[in-house]
DSSP file (Angstrom, degrees, kcal/mol; ACC not computed):
  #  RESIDUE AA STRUCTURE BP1 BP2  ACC     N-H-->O    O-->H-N    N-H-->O    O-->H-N    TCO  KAPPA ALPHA  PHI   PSI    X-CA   Y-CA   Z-CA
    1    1 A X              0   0    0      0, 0.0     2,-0.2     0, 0.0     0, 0.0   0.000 360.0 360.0 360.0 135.6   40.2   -0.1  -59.6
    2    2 A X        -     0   0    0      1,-0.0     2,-0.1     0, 0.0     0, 0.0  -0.610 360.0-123.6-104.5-178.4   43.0    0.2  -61.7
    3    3 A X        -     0   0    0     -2,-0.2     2,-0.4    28,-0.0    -1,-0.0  -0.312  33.4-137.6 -90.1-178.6   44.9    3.9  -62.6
    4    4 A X        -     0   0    0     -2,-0.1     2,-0.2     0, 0.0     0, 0.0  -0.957  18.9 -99.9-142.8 139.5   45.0    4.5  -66.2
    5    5 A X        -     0   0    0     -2,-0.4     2,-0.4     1,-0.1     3,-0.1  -0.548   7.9-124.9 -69.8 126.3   47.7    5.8  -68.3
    6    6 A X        -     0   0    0     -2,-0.2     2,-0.3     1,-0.1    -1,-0.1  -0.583  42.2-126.5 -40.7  97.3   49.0    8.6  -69.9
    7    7 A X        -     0   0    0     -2,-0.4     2,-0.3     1,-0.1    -1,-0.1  -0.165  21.8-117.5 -82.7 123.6   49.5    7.5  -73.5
    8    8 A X        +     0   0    0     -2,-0.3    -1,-0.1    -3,-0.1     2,-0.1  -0.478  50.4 166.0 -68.1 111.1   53.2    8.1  -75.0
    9    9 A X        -     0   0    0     -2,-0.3     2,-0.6     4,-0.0    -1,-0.0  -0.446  48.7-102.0 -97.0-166.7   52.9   10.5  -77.8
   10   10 A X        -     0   0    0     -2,-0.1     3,-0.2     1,-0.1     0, 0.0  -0.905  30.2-150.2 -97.3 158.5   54.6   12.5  -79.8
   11   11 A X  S    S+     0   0    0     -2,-0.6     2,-1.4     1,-0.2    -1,-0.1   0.589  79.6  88.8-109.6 -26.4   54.1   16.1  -78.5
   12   12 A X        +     0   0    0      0, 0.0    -1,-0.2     0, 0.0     2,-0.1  -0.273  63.6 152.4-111.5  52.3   54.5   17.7  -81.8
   13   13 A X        -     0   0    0     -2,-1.4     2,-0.1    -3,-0.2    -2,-0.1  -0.267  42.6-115.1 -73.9 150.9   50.4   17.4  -82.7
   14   14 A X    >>  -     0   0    0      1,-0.1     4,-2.3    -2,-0.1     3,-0.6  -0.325  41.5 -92.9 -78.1 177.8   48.2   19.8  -85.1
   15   15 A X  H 3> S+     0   0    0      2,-0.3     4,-1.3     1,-0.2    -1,-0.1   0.560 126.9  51.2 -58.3 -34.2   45.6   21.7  -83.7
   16   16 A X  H 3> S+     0   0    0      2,-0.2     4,-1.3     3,-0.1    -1,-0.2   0.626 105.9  64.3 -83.7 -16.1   42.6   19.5  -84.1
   17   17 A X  H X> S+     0   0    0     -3,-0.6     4,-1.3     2,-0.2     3,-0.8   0.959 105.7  47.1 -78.6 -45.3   45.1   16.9  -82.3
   18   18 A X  H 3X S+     0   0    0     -4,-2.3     4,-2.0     1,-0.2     5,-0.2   0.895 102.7  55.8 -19.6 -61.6   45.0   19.3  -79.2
   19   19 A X  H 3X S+     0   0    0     -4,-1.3     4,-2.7     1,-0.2    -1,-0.2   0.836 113.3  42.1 -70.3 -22.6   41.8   19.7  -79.0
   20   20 A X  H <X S+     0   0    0     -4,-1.3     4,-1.3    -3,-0.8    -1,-0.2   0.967 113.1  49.6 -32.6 -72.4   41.2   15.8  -78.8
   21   21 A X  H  X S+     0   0    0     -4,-1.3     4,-1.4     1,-0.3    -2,-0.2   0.439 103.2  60.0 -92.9  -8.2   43.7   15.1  -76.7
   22   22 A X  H  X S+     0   0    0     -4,-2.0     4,-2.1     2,-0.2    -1,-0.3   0.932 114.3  47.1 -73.1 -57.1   42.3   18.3  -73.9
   23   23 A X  H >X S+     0   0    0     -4,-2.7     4,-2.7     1,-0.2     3,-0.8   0.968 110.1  47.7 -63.0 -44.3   39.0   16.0  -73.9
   24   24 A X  H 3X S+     0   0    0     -4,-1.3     4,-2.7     1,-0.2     5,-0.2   0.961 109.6  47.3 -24.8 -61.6   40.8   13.0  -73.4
   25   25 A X  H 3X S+     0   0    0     -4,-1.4     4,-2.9     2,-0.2    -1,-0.2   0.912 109.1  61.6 -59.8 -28.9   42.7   14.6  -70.6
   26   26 A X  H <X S+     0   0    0     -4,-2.1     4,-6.0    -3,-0.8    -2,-0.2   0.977 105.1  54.4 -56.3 -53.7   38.7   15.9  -69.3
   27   27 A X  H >X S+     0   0    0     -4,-2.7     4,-1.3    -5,-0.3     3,-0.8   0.948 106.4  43.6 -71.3 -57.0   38.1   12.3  -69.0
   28   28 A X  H 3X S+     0   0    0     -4,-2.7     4,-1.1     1,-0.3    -1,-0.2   0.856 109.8  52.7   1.3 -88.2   40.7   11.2  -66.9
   29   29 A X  H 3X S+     0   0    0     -4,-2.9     4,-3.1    -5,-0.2    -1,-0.3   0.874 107.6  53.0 -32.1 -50.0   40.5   13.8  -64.8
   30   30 A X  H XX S+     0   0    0     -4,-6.0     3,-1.2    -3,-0.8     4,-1.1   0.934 114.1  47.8 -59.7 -48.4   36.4   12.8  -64.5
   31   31 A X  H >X S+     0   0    0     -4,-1.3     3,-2.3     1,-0.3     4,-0.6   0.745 110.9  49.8 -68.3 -73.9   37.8    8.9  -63.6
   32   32 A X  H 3X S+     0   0    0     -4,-1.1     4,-2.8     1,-0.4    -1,-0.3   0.740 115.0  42.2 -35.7 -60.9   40.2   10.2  -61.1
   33   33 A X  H <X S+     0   0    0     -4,-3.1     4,-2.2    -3,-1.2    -1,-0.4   0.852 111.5  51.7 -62.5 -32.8   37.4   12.2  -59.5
   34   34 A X  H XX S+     0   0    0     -3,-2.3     3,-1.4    -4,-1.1     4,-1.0   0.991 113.0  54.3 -83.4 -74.6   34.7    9.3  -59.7
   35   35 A X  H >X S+     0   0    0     -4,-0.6     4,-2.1     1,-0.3     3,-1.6   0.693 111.5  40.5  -1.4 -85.3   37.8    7.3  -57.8
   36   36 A X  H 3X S+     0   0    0     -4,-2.8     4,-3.2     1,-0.3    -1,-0.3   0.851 114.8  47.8 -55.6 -35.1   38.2    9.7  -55.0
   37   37 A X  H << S+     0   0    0     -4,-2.2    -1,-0.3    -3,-1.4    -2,-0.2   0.761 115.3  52.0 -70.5 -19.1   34.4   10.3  -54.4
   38   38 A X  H << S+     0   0    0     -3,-1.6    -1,-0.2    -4,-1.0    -2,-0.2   0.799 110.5  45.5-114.4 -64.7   34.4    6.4  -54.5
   39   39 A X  H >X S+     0   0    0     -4,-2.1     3,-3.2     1,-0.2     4,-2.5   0.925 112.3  52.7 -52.8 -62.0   37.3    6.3  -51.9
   40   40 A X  H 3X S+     0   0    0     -4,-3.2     4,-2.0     1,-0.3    -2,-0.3   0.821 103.5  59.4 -65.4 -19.7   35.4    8.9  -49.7
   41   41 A X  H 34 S+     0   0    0     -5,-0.3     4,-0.3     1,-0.2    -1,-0.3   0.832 104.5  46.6 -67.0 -23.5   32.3    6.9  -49.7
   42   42 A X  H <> S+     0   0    0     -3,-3.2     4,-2.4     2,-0.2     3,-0.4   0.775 104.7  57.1-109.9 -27.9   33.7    4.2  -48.3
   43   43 A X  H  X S+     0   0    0     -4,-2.5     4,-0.7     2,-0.2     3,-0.3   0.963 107.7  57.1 -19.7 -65.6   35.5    6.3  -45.6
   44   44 A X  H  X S+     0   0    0     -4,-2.0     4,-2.0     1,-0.3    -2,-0.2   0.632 108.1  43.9 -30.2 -47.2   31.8    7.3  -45.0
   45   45 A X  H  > S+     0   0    0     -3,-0.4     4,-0.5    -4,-0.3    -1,-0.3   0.714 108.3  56.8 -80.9 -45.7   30.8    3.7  -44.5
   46   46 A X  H  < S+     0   0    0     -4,-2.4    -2,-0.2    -3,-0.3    -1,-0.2   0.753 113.0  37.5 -40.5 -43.8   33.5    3.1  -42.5
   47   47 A X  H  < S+     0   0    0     -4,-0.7     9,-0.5     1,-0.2    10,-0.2   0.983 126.5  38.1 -91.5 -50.3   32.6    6.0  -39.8
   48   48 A X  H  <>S-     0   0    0     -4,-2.0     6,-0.9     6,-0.2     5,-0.8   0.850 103.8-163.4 -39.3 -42.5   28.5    5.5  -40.0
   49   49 A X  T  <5 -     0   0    0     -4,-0.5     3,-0.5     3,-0.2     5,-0.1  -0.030  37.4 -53.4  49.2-170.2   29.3    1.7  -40.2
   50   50 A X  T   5S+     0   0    0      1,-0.3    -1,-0.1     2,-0.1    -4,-0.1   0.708 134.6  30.0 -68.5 -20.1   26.7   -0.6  -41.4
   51   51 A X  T   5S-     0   0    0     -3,-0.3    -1,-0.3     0, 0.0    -2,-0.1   0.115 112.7 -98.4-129.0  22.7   24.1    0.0  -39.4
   52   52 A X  T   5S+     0   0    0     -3,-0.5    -3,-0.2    -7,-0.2    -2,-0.1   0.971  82.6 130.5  60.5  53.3   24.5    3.5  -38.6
   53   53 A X      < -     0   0    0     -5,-0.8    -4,-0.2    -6,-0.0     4,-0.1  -0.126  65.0-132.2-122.6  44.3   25.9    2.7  -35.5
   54   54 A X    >   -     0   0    0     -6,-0.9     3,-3.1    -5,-0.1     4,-0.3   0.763  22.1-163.3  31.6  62.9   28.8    4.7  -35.5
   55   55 A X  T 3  S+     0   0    0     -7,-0.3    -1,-0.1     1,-0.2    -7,-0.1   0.781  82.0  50.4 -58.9 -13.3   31.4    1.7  -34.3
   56   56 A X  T 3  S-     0   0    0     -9,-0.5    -1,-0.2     1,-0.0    -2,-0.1   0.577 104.8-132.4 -85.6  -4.9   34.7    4.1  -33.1
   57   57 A X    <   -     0   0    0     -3,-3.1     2,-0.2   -10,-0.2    -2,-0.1   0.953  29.6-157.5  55.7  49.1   32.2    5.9  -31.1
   58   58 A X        -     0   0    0     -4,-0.3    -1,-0.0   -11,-0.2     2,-0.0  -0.541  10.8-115.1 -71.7 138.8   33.2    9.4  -32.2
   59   59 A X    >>  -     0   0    0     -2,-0.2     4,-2.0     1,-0.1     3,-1.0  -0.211  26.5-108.0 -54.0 157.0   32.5   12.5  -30.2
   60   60 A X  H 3> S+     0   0    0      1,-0.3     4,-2.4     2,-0.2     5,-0.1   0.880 127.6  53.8 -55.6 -29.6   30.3   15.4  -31.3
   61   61 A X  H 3> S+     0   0    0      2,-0.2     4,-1.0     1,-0.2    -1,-0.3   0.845 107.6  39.7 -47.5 -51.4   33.4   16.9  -31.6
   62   62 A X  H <> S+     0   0    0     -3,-1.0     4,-3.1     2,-0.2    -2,-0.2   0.681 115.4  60.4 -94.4 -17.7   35.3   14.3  -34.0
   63   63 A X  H  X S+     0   0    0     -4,-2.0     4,-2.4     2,-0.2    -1,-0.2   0.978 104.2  44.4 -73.0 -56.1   31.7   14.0  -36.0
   64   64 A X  H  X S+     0   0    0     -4,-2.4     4,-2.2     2,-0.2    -2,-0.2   0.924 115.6  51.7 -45.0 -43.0   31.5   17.9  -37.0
   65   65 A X  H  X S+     0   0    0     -4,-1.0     4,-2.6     1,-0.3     5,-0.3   0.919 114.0  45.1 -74.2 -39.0   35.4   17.5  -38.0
   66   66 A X  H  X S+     0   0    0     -4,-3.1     4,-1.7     1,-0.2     3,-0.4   0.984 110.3  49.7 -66.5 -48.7   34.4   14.5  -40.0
   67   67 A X  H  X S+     0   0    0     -4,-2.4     4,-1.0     1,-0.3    -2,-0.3   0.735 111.4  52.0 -83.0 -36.2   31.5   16.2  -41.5
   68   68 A X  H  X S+     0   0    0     -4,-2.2     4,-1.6     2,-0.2    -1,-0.3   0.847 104.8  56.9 -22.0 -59.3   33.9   19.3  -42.5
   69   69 A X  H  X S+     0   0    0     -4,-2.6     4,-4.5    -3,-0.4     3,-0.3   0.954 102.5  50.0 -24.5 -67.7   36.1   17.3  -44.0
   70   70 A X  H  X S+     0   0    0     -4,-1.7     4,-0.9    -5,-0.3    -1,-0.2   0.803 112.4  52.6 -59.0 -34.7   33.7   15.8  -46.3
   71   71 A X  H  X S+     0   0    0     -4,-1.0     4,-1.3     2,-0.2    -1,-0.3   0.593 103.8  49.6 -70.6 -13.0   32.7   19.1  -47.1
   72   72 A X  H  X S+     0   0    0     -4,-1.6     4,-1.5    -3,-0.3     5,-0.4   0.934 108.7  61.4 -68.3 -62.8   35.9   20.6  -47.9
   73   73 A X  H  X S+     0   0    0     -4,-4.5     4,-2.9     2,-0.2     5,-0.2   0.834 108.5  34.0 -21.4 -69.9   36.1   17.6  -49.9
   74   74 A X  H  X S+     0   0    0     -4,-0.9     4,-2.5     1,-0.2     5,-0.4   0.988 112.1  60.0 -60.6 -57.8   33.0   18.2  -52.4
   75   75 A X  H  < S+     0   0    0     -4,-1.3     4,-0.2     2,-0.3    -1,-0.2   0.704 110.5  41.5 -31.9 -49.8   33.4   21.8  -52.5
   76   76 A X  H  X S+     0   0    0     -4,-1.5     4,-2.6     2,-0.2    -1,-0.2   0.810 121.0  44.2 -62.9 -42.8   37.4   21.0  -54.1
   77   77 A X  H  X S+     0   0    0     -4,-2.9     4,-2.5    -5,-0.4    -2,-0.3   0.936 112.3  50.4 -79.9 -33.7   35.6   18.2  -56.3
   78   78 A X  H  X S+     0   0    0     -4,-2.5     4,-0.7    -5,-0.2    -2,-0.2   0.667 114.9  50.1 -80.7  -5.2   32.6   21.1  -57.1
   79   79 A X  H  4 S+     0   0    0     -5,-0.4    -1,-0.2    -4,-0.2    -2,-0.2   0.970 111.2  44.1 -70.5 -68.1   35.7   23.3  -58.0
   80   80 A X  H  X S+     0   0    0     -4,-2.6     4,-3.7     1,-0.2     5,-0.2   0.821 109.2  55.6 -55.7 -48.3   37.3   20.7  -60.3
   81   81 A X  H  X S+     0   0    0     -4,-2.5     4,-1.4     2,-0.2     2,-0.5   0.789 106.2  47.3 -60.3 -32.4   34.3   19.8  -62.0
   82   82 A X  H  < S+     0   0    0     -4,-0.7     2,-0.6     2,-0.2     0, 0.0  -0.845 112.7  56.0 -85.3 157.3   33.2   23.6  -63.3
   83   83 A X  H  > S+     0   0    0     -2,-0.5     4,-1.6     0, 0.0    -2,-0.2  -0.970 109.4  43.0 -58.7 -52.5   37.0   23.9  -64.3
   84   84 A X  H  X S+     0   0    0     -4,-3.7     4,-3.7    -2,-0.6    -2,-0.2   0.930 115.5  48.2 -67.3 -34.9   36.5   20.7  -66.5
   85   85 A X  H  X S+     0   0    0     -4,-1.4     4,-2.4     2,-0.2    -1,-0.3   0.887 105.7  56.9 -61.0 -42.2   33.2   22.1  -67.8
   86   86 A X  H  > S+     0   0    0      2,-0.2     4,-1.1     1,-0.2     5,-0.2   0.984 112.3  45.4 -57.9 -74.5   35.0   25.5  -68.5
   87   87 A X  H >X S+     0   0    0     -4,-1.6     4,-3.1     2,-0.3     3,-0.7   0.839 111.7  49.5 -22.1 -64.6   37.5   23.2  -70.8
   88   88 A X  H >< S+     0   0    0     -4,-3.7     3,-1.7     1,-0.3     5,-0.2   0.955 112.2  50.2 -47.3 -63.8   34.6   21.2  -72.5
   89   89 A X  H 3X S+     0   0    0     -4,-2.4     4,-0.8     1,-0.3    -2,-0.3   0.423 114.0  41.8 -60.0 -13.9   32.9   24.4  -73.3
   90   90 A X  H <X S+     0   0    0     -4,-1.1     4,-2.8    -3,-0.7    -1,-0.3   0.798 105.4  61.9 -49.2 -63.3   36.0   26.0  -74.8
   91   91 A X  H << S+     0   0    0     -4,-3.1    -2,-0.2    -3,-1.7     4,-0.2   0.349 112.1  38.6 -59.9 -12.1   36.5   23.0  -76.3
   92   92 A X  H  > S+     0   0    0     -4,-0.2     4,-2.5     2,-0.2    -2,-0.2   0.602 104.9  68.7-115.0 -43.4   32.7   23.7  -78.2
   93   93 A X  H >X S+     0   0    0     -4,-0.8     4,-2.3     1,-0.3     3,-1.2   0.999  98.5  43.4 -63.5 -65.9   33.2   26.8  -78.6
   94   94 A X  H 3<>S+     0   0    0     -4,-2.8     5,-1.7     1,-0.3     4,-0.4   0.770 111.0  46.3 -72.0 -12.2   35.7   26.5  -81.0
   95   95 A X  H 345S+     0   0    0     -4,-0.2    -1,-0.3     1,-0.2    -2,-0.2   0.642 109.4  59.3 -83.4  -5.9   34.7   24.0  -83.3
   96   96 A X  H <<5S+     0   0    0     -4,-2.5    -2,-0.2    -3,-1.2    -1,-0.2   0.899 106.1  46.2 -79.0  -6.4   31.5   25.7  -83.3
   97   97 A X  T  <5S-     0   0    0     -4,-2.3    -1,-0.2    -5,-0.2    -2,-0.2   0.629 118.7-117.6 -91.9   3.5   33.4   29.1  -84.6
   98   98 A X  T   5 +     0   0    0     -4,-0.4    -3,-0.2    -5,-0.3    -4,-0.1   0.552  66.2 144.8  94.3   5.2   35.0   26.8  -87.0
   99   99 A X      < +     0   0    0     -5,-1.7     2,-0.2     1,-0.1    -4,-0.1   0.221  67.6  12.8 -95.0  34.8   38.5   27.1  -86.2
  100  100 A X        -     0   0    0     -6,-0.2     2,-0.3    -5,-0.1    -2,-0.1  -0.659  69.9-143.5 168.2 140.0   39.7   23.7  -86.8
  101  101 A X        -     0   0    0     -2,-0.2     2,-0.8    -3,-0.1   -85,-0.1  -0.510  21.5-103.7-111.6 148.9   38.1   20.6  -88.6
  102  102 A X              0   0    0     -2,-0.3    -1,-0.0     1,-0.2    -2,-0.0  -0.693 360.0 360.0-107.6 157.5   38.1   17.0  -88.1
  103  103 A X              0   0    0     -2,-0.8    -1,-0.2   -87,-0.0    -2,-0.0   0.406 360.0 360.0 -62.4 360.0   40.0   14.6  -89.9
């Protein structure tokens, strides 16, 4: 997968150019997250292996630590994702009150 880039602008955008360029920046952010959950899947796959035979042979021990992890993990991503939702909805809110128009 490749990263995606930050587009060089000039910085000294109107108001309707903001509000674009804050969904733009939403979408990133979701491909970055899709990326990591993507990455952690395969982690996943790696420690279950293929046939759900656990090849390292982890302890009960090292299996709860994994399975913490992984939850720390969504919880951070369930974080990130109502933050971006806070943004969209912001982002609705004000064109619905009218306060900027599109080109």
């Amino acid at each position: 997968m490749s990263m995606h880039k930050i587009p060089e602008k000039d910085w000294n955008i109107d108001f309707p150019e903001s509000m674009i360029q804050i969904i733009q920046s939403v979408a990133l952010e979701e491909i970055a997250l899709a990326h990591l959950i993507n990455a952690e899947a395969d982690k996943i796959k790696a420690f279950v292996g293929r046939n759900f035979n656990f090849p390292t042979h982890p302890s009960s021990k090292e299996v709860v630590h994994f399975n913490r992890s992984i939850g720390q993990l969504i919880d951070t991503v369930l974080m990130k994702e109502w933050l971006l939702l806070k943004k969209l909805e912001t982002v609705l809110r004000v064109k619905e009150h009218g306060e900027f128009e599109e080109e």
